[in-house]
LUMZAVO-527368 format. One record per atom (N, C-alpha, C): residue number from 0; x, y, z. Coordinates in steps of 0.001 Angstrom, whole numbers, padded with zeros to 6 digits. Example, Ala and Ser with C-alpha at 12.3 -4.5 7.8 and 13.67 -1.06 7.14 Angstrom:
% residues 2
PT,resi,u,v,w
PT,0,013190,-005690,007800
PT,0,012300,-004500,007800
PT,0,013200,-003300,007800
PT,1,012850,-002250,007080
PT,1,013670,-001060,007140
PT,1,012900,000030,007870
% end
This chain:
% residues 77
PT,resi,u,v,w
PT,0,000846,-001176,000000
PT,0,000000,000000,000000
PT,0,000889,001236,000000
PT,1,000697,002289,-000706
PT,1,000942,003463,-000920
PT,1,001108,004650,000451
PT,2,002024,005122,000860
PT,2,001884,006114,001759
PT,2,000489,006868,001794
PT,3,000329,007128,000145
PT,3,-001133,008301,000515
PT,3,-002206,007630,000907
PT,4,-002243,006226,000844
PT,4,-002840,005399,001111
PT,4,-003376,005239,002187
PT,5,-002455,004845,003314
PT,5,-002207,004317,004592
PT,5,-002401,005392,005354
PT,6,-001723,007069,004948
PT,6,-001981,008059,005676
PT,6,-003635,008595,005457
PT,7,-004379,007931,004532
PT,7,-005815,008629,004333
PT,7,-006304,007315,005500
PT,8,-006084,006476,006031
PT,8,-006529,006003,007608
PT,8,-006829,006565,008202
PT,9,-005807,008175,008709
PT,9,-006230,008274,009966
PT,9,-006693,009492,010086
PT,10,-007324,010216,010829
PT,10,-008306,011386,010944
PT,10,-008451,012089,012111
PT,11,-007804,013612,012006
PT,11,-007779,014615,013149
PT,11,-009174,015267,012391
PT,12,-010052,015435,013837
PT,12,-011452,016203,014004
PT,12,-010725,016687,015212
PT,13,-011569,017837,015490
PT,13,-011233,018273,016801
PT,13,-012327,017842,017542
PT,14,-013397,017441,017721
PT,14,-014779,016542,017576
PT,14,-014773,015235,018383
PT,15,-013453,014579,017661
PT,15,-013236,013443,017722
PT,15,-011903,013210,018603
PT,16,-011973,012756,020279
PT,16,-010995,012480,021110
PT,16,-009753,013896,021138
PT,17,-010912,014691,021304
PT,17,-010155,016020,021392
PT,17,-009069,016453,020401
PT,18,-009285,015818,018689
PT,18,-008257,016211,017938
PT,18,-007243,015352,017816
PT,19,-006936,014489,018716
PT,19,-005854,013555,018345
PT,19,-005920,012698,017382
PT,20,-005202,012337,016347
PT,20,-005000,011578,015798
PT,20,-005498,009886,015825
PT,21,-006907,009557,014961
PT,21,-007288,008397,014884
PT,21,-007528,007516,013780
PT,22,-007563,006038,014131
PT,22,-007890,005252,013227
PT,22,-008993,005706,012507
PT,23,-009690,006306,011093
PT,23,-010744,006600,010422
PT,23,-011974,005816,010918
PT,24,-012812,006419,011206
PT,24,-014258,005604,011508
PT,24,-014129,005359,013166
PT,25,-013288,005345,013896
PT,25,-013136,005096,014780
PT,25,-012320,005720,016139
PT,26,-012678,005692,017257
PT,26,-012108,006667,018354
PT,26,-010625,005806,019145
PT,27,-009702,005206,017892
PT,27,-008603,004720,018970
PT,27,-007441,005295,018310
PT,28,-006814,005719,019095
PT,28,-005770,007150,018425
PT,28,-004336,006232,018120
PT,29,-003961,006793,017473
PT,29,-002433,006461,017222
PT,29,-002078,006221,017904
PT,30,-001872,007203,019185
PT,30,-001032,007321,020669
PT,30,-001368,005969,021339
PT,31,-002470,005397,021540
PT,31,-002513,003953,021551
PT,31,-001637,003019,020864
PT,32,-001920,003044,019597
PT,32,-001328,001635,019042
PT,32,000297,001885,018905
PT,33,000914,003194,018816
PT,33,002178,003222,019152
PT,33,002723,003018,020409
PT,34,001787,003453,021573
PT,34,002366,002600,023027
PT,34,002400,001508,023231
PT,35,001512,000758,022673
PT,35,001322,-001054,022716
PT,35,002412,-001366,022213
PT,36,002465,-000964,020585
PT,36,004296,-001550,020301
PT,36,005036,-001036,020679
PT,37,005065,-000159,021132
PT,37,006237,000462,022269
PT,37,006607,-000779,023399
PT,38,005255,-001889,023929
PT,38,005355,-002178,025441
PT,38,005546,-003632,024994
PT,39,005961,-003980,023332
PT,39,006296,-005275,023161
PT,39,005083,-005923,022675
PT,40,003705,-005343,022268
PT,40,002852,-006391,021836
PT,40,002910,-005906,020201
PT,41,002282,-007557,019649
PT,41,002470,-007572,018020
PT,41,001479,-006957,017456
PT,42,001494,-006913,015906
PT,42,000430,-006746,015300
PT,42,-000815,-007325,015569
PT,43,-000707,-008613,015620
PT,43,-001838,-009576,016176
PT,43,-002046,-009243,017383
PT,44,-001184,-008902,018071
PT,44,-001964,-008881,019741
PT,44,-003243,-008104,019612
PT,45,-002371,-006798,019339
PT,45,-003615,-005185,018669
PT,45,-004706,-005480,018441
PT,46,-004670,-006863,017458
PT,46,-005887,-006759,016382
PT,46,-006975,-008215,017210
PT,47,-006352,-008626,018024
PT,47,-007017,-009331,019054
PT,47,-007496,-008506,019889
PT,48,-007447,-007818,020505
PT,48,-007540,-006635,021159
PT,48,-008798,-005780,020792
PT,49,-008420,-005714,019323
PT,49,-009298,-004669,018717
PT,49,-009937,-005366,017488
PT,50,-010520,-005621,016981
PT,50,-010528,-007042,016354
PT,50,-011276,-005914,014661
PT,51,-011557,-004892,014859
PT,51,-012099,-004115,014157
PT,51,-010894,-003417,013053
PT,52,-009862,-003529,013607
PT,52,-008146,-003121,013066
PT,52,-008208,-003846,011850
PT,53,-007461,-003761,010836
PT,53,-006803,-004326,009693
PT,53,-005427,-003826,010358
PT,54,-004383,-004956,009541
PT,54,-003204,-004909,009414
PT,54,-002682,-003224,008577
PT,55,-003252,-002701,007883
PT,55,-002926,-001612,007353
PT,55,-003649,-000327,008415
PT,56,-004512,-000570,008797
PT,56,-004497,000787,010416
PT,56,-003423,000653,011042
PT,57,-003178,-000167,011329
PT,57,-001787,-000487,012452
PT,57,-000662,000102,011746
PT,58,-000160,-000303,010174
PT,58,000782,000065,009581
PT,58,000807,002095,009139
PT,59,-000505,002261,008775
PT,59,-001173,004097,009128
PT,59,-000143,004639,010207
PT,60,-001070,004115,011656
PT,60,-000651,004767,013023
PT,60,000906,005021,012734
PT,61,001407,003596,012158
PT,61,002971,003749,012910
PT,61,003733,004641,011642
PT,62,003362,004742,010857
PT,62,003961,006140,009739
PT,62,003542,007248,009936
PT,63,002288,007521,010751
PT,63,001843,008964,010906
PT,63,002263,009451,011922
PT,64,002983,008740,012818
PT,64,003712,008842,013838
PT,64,005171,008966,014163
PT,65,005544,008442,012767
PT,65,007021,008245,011878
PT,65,007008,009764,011519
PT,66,006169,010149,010755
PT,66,006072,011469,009843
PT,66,006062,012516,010681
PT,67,005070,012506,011573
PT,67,004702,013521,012666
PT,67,006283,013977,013203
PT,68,007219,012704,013718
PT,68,007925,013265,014297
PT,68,009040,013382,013607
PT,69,009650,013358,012176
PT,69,010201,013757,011280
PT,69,010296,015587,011547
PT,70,009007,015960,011561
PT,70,008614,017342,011289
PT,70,008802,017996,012927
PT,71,009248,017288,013909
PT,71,009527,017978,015264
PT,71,010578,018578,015386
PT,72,010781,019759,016262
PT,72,012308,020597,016254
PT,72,012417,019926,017221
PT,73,013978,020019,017322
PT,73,014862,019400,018133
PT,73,015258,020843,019184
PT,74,015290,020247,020214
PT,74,015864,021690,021647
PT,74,016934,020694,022420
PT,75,017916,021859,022290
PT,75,018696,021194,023143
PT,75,018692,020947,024562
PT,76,019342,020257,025604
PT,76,018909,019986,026683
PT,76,019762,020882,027799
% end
């Protein structure tokens, strides 16, 4: 699947979970499915979990999250 693809998944409303970033059609934000693989669970775990997921939401979250922080300034410490 195509980047423009995968990135037309996910959907900021301000409406919708106060603006954060979500799976299309649905109220489970990125910030979710990037902490889960953050905490060691798989694709499958997710989609056991959430059983409403495709393998390509999951693959969305984790590029729009890739991208997002591409575009962050860096401050030094």
């Amino acid at each position: 699947m195509t980047e423009g693809k995968l990135l037309k998944r996910i959907a900021v409303n301000p409406r919708i979970m106060l603006g954060k970033p979500v799976i299309k059609g649905t109220r489970l934000t990125v910030e979710i499915i990037v902490e889960k693989i953050a905490y060691g669970e798989s694709i499958e775990d997710i989609r056991k979990e959430y059983p409403f997921l495709k393998v390509d939401d999951i693959r969305a979250a984790l590029l729009y999250a890739a991208k997002r922080l591409a575009h962050e300034e860096e401050y030094a410490a």
